[in-house]
C-alpha positions in Angstrom: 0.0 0.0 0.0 2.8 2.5 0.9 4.5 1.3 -2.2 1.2 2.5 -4.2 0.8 5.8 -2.4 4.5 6.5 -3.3 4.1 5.7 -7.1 0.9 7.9 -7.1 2.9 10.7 -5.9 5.3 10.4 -8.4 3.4 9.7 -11.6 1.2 13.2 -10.4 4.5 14.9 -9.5 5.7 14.1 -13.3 2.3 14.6 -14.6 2.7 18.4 -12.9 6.2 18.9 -14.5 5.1 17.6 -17.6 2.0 20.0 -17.8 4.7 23.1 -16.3 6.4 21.5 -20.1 3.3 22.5 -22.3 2.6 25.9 -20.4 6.3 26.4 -20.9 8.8 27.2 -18.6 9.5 30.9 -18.0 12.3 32.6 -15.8 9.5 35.5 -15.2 6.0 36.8 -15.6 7.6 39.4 -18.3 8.3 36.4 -20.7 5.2 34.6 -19.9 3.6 38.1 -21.3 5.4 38.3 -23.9 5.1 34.7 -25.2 1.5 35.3 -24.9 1.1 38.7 -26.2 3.4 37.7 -29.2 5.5 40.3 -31.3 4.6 40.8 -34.9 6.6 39.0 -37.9 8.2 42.2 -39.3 9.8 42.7 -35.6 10.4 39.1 -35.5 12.3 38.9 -38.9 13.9 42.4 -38.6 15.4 41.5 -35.0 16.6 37.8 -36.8 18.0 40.4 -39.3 19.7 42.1 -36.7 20.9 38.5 -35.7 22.9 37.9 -38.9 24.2 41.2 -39.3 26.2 41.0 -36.2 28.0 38.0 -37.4 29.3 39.6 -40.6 29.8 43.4 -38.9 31.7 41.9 -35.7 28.9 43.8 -33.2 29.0 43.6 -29.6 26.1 41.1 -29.5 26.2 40.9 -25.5 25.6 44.8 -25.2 22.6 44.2 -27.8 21.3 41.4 -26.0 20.9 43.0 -22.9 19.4 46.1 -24.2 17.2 43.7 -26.3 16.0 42.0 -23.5 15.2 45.2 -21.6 13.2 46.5 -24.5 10.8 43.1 -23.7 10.7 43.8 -20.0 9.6 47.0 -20.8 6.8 45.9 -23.2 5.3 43.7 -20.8 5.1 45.8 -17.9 3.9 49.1 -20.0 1.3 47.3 -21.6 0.3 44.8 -18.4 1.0 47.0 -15.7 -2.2 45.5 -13.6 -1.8 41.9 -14.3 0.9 39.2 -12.6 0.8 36.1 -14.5 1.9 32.9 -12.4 2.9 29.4 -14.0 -0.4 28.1 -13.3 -1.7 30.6 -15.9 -2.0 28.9 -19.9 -1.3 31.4 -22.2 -4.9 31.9 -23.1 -5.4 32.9 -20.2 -2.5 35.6 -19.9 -3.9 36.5 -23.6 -7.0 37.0 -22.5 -5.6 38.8 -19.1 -4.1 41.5 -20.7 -6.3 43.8 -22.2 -4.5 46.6 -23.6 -3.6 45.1 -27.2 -3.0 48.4 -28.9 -0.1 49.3 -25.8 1.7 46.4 -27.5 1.2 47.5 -31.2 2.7 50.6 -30.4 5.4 49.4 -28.6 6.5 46.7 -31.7 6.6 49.6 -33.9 8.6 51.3 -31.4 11.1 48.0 -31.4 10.9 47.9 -35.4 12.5 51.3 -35.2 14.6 50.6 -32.5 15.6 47.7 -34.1 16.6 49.8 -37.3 18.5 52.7 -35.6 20.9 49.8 -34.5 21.7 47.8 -38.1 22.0 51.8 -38.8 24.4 52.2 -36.5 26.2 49.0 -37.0 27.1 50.2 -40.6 27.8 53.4 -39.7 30.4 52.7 -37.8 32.5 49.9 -40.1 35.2 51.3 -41.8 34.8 52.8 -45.6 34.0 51.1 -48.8 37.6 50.3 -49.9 38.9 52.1 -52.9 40.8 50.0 -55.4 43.1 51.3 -58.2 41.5 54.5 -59.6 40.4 54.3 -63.5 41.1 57.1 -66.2 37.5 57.3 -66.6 34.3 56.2 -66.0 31.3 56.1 -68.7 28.1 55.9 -66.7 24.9 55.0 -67.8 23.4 58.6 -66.7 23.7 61.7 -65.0 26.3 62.0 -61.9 23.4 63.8 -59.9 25.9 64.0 -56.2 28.6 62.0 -55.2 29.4 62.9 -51.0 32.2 64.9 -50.1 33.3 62.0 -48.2 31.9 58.6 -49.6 33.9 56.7 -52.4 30.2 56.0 -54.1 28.4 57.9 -56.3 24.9 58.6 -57.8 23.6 58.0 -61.1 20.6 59.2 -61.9 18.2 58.6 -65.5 15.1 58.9 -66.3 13.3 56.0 -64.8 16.2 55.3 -61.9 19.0 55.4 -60.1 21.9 53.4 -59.5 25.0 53.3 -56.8 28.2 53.4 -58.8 32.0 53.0 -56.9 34.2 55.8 -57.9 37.2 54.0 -58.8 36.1 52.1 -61.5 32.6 52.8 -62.0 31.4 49.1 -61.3 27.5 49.1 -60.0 26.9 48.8 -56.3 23.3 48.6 -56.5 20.6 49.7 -59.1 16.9 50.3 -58.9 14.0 51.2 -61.4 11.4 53.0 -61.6 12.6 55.0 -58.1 13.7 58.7 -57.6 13.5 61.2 -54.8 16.8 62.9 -53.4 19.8 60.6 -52.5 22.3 61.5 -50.5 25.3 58.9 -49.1 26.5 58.4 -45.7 30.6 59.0 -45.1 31.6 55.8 -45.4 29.6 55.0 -48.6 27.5 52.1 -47.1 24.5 53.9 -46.5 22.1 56.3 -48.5 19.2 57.9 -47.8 16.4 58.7 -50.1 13.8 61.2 -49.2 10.4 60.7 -51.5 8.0 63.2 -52.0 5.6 63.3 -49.3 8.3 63.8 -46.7 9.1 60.4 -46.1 13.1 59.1 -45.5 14.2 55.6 -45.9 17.5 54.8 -44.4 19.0 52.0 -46.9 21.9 49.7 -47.1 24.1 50.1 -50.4 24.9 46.5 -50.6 21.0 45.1 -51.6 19.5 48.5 -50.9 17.5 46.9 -47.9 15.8 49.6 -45.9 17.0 49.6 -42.6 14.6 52.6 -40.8 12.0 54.3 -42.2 11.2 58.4 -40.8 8.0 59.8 -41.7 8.2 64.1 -41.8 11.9 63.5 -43.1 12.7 66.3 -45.5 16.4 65.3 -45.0 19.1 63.4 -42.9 22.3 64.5 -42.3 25.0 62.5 -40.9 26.6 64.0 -37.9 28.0 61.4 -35.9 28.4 57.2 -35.9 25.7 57.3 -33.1 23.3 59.6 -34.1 21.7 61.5 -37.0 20.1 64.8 -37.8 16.8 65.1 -39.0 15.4 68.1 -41.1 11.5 68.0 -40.7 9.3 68.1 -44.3 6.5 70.6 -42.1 8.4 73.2 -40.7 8.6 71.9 -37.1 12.2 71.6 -35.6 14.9 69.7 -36.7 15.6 67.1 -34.7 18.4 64.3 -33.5 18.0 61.0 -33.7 20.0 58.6 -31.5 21.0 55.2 -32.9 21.9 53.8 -29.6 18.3 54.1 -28.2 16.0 55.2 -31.4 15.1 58.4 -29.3 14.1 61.9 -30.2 16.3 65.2 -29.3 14.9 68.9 -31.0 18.0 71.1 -31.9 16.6 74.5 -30.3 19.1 77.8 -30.1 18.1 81.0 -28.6 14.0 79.7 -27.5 13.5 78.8 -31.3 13.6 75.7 -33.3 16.2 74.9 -36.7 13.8 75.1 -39.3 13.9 75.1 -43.3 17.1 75.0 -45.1 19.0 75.3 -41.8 22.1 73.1 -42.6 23.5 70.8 -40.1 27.6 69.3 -40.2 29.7 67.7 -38.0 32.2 68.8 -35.9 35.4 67.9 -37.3 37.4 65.0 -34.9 34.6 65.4 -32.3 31.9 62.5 -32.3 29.6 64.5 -30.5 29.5 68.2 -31.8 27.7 69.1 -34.7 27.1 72.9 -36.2 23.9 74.2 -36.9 24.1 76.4 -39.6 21.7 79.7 -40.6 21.7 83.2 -41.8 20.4 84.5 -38.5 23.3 82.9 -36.5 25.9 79.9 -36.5 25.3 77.3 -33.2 27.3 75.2 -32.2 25.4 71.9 -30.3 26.3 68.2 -28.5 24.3 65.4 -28.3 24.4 63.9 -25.1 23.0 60.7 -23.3 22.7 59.9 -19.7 20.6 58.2 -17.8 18.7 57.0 -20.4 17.5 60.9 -21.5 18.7 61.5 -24.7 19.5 65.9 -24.9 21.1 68.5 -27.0 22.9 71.5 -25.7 24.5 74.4 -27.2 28.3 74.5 -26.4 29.1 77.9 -28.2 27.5 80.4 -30.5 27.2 83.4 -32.8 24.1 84.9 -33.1 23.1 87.7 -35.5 22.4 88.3 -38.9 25.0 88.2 -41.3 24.8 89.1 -44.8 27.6 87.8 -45.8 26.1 84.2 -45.4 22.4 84.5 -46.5 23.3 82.0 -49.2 23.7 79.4 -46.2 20.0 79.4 -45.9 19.2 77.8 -49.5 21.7 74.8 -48.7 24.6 76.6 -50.9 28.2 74.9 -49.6 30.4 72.1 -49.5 32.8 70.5 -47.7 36.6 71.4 -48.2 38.5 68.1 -48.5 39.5 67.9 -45.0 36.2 68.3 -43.8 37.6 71.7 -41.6 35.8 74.4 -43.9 32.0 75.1 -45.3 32.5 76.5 -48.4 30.2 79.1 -49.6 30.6 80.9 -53.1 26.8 82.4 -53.9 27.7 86.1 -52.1 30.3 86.9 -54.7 32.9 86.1 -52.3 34.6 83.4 -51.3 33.7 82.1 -47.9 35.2 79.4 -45.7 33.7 78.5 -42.7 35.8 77.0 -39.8 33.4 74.0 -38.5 35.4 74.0 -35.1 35.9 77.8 -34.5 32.5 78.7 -36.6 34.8 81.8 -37.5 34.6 82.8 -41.0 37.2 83.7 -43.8 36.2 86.1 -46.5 38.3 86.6 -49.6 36.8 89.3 -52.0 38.2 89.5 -55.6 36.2 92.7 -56.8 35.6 94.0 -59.4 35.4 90.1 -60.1 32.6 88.3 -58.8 32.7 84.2 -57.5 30.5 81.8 -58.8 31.3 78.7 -57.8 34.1 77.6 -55.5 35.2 73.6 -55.8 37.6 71.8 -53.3 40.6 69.7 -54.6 42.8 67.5 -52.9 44.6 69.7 -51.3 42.9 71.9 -48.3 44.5 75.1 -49.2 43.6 74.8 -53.2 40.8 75.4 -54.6 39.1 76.1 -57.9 37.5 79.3 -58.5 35.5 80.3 -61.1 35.1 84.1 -61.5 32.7 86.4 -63.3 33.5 89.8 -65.2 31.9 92.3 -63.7 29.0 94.2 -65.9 31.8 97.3 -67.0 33.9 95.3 -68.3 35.2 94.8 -72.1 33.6 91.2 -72.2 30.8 91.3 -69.5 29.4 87.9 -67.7 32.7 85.6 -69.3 33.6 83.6 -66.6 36.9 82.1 -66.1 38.3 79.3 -63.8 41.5 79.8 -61.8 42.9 77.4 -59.5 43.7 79.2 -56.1 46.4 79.0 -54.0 45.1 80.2 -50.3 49.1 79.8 -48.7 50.8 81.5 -51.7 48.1 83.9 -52.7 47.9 83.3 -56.2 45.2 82.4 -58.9 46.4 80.1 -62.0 44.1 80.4 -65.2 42.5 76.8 -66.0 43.6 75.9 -69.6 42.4 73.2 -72.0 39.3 70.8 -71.3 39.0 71.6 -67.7 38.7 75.4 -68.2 35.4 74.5 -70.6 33.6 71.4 -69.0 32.5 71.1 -65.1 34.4 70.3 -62.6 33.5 68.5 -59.4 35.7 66.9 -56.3 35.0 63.2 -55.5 36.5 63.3 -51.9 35.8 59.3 -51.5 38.8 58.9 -53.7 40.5 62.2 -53.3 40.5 63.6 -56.8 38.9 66.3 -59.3 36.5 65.6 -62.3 35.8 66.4 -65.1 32.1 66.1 -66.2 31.6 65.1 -70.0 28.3 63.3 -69.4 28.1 60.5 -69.8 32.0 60.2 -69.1 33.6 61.6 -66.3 37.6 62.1 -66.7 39.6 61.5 -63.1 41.9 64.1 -62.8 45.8 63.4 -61.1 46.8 67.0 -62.1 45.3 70.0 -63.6 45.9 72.0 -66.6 46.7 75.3 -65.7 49.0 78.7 -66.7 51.7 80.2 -64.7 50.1 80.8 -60.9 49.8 84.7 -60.6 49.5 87.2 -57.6 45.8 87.8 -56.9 46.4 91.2 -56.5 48.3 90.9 -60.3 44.8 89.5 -61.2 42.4 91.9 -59.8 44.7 95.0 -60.9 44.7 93.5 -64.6 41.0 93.2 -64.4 39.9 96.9 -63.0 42.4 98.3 -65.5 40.5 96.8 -67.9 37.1 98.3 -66.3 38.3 101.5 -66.2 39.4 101.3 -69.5 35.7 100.0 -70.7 34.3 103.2 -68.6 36.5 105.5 -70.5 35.2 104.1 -74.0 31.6 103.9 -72.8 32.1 107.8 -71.9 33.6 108.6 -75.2 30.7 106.6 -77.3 28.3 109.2 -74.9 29.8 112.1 -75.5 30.5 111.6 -79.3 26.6 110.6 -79.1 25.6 113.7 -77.4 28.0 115.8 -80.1 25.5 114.8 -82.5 22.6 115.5 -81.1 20.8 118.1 -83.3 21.0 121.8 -81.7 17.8 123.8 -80.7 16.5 125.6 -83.6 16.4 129.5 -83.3 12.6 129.8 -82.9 12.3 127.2 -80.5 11.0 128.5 -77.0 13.0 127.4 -74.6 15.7 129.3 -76.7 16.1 131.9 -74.2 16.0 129.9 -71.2 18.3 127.7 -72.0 21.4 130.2 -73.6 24.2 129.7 -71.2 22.5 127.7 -68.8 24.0 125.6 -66.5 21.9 121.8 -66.8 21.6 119.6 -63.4 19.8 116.4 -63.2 18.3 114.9 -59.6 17.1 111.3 -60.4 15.6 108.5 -57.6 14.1 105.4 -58.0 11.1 106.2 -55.9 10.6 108.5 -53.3 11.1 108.2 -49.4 7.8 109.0 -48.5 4.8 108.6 -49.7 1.2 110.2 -49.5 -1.9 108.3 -50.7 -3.7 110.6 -53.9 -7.7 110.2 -54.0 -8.2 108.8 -57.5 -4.4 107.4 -58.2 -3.8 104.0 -58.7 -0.1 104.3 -57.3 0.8 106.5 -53.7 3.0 109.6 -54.8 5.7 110.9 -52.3 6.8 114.6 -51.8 10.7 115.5 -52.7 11.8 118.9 -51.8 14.4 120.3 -54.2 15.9 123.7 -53.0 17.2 125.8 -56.1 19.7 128.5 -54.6 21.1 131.8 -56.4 23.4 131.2 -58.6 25.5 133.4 -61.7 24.0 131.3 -64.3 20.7 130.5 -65.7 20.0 126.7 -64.6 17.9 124.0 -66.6 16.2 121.7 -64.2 16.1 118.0 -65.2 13.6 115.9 -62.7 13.3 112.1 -63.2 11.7 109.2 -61.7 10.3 105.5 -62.0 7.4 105.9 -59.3 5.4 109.4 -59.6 6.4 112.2 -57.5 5.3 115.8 -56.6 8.6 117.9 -56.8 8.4 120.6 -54.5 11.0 123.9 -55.7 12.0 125.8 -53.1 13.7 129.4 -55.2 15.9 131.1 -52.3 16.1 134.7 -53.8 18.6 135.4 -56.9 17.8 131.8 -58.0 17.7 131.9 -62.0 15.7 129.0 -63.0 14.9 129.0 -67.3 13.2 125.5 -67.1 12.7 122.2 -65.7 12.1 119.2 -67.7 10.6 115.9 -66.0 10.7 112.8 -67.3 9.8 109.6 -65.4 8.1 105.9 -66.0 4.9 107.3 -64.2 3.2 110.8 -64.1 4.9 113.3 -61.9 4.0 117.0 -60.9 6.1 120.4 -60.4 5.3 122.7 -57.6 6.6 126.0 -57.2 8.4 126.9 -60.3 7.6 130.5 -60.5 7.6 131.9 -64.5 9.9 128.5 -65.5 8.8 126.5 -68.3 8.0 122.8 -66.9 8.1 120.7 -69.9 7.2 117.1 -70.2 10.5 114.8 -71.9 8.6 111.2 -72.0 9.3 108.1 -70.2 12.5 108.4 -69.4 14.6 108.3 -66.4 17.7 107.3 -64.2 19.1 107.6 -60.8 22.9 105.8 -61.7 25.1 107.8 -63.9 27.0 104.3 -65.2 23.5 102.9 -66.5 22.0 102.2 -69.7 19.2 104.3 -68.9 21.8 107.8 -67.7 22.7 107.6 -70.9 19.2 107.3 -72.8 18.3 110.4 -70.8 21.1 112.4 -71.4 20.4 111.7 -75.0 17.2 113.0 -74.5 17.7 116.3 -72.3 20.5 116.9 -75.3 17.5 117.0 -77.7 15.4 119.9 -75.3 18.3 121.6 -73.9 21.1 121.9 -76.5 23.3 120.4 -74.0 23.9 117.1 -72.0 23.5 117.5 -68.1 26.8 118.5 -66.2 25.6 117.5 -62.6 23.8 115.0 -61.7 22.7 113.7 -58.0 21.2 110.2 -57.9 20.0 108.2 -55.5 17.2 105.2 -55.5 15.0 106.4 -52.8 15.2 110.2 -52.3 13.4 113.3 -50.2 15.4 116.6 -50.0 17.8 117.8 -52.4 19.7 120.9 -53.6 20.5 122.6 -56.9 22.5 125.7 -58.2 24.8 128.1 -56.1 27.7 128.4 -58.8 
């Protein structure tokens, strides 16, 4: 009988284990949650992804286990706060237990991204693509549309595509059709990120183009750091950081205001946790920081203000100089470089010859310029590339090819190109003449302004020689014998005065006319209308005043002078097409060309007379 009881006791005590067998063993009420409340198959393949990836990119899979694990704990007890399961509970029952089944939807996509930010991260931070031996050329199948300061891949763009080229030898990394947005590569050349209309960013792998993390209101990424990301948002709310360590959220705010638009956001050069945030009303300086599980961005240094010379910042205009020290900025008609650690800036003006486009090359202190003639001179727009020397201070002319086709710097590989679509020439050395001083180049060039000037005032005058000379009956005849001519002209006026009836507000300009030896002939013109306003101090000799201006104006105050109407025309810059069509015109009335002129584009007060 004892033996019976004791067998009884043990076929229920392995009857119990066995059933703890098919509710499943569980080291806590967490997994018993979880197993019950199970994840979704696009967080169950992407973590297996995750998985595999560490084998081939050497990852610290301990570190991701752990925080994997905690990411589970945390599931379960946001989502089941109320509810303790035991191991006498069957999963139906912990199922049917836990109530709060959208918590844990929320939560998986919240793990999907997580999951994401760290294959992100796991490329980010292996080593760049290697370069092999750099070809002559490469002959693409479209249009080189960006290739990163930085990565050793390019983009080729065409009409129904895109494709992931290496710039050594042009062999294809990865192709895709019927896809566009904007592309832009990460430093190391194993990520890209395309941004699709809509405002959506898809973080992607070059090798297979998988996408690893997808960001909704992305209007771009910029690559800051190997831990986290910026993020430029496509509805005008802050920019933000994104951590790859923990998939969190940090807004990049200076001064009580958020980094908005075309803001443009860069790394601090040899600092992994510094980035610049770049804009015309100041240049910030920020750090990402984690602790305690906060993720936060402070500003370390700044220097707010406007500053004209950098409004082209805010439309995204730069690049990066080879050694990723500078910002280079070339739409002000300077040349600017901006030091990414310092955030000073370096100006370097060539007037009268205007920048257009600056390029990097290999070396950090050259770069190629290419430089506009300024309007006066004897071949006005013709832009020319030089190749400047920042140490020794000189500018060599580009000759050949790469003075006539585009020229870009492929920093992956360290070299210039020339751009002959569909071939692109690598350059080792560039075609250039004898390297001159700048100041040997700018001195030529306003010699030859000056020079245009003197010829343009020649044509005039031989112009104005010709006009045809008052007839003797014609009235103004008397008022015009030995008169001295002066010419005021303005754009519009300073103020102005709403007229009942007008379709356009006319503003009041005083013009005093003081005594003077010599008869004067008034000329008054505008583009907006304007009542003139003569003030005669006593012994003034005004003959006549002739107004000409795009719109109506009036004359107030001229005593027994003629005021005569001369047309349309008008100017308020003597070295303008339009000085010139008026002094043609005033030639016609007055006999004579004007002598004086005052100009100005927006004007109240003025004086005439007193010789």
């Amino acid at each position: 009988m004892h033996r019976l009881v004791t067998l009884m006791a043990s076929v229920a005590a392995t009857l119990m284990l066995a059933g703890c067998d098919l509710r499943e063993r569980f080291v806590n009420a967490e997994d018993r949650i979880n197993a019950a409340v199970s994840m979704g198959i696009d967080v169950r393949q992407a973590h297996e992804r995750l998985a595999d990836q560490l084998g081939t990119t050497g990852g610290d899979r301990a570190q991701l286990d752990n925080a994997w694990q905690g990411r589970l704990r945390a599931r379960a007890l946001s989502c089941s706060p109320d509810f303790t399961p035991t191991w006498r509970h069957s999963s139906d029952e912990v199922r049917a237990a836990v109530g709060n089944k959208a918590c844990f939807a929320e939560f998986d996509r919240k793990l999907t991204r997580w999951i994401g930010a760290q294959r992100v991260r796991l490329l980010l931070s292996q080593a760049a693509l290697p370069v092999g031996e750099v070809s002559p050329s490469l002959t693409l199948s479209g249009q080189l549309a960006g290739a990163s300061s930085q990565a050793p891949v390019g983009v080729v763009s065409s009409g129904d595509g895109f494709e992931l080229v290496a710039l050594d030898s042009g062999r294809s990394l990865f192709k895709e059709q019927g896809s566009g947005g904007t592309l832009s590569l990460s430093p190391n050349g194993r990520l890209f990120v395309q941004t699709l209309s809509g405002g959506v960013s898809r973080i992607r792998a070059v090798e297979g183009g998988e996408t690893l993390l997808e960001l909704a209101d992305a209007r771009s990424v910029h690559w800051l750091a190997s831990w986290f990301v910026g993020v430029r948002s496509a509805s005008n709310k802050p920019s933000y950081l994104l951590s790859l360590n923990t998939a969190e959220e940090a807004p990049v705010v200076v001064n009580s205001f958020g980094s908005h638009g075309n803001d443009v956001l860069l790394p601090v050069p040899g600092n992994s946790g510094r980035f610049n945030l770049l804009t015309f009303p100041g240049l910030y300086q920020l750090e990402g920081k984690e602790a305690a599980g906060k993720f936060s961005v402070t500003v370390v240094a700044e220097k707010p203000g406007v500053q004209s010379s950098l409004m082209s910042i805010g439309i995204g205009a730069g690049r990066l100089s080879s050694d990723g020290r500078f910002w280079l900025l070339d739409r002000s008609g300077s040349f600017l470089r901006l030091d990414l650690t310092s955030l000073e800036v370096q100006e370097t003006n060539f007037q009268p010859l205007h920048v257009d486009t600056a390029v990097p090359t290999s070396r950090p202190d050259q770069f190629v310029l290419e430089l506009r003639a300024p309007m006066e001179a004897a071949n006005p727009g013709a832009q020319t590339k030089y190749l400047y020397d920042t140490t020794a201070g000189t500018l060599a002319r580009l000759e050949g090819a790469d003075a006539q086709r585009p020229l870009t710097y492929l920093g992956g590989i360290g070299r210039l190109a020339r751009v002959s679509s569909p071939t692109v020439w690598l350059l080792d050395k560039l075609e250039t003449a004898a390297p001159q001083a700048v100041s040997d180049v700018i001195n030529a060039q306003l010699e030859e302004v000056n020079q245009a000037r003197l010829n343009k005032v020649q044509l005039e005058q031989q112009r104005v020689a010709a006009s045809p000379a008052l007839q003797q009956g014609s009235p103004l005849l008397p008022y015009v014998r030995d008169a001295q001519v002066e010419g005021i002209g303005i754009y519009e006026p300073a103020e102005r005065m709403a007229q009942p009836g007008q379709s356009r507000s006319t503003g009041r300009v005083t013009v005093t006319v003081r005594r003077s030896a010599q008869p004067l002939v008034l000329v008054l013109t505008s583009y907006e209308p304007v009542q003139w306003q003569l003030r005669l101090e006593p012994g003034a000799r005004l003959g006549a005043v002739l107004v000409g201006g795009y719109y109506d104006s009036t004359v107030q105050g001229a005593g027994e002078a003629r005021v005569l109407k001369i047309g349309s025309h008008y100017a308020y810059q003597q070295d303008s097409a339009g000085f010139a069509a008026l002094q043609r015109e005033v030639a016609r009335w007055a006999g004579r060309p004007i002598s004086l002129f005052q100009g100005n584009y927006r004007g109240s007060s003025f004086s005439v007379g007193g010789r």
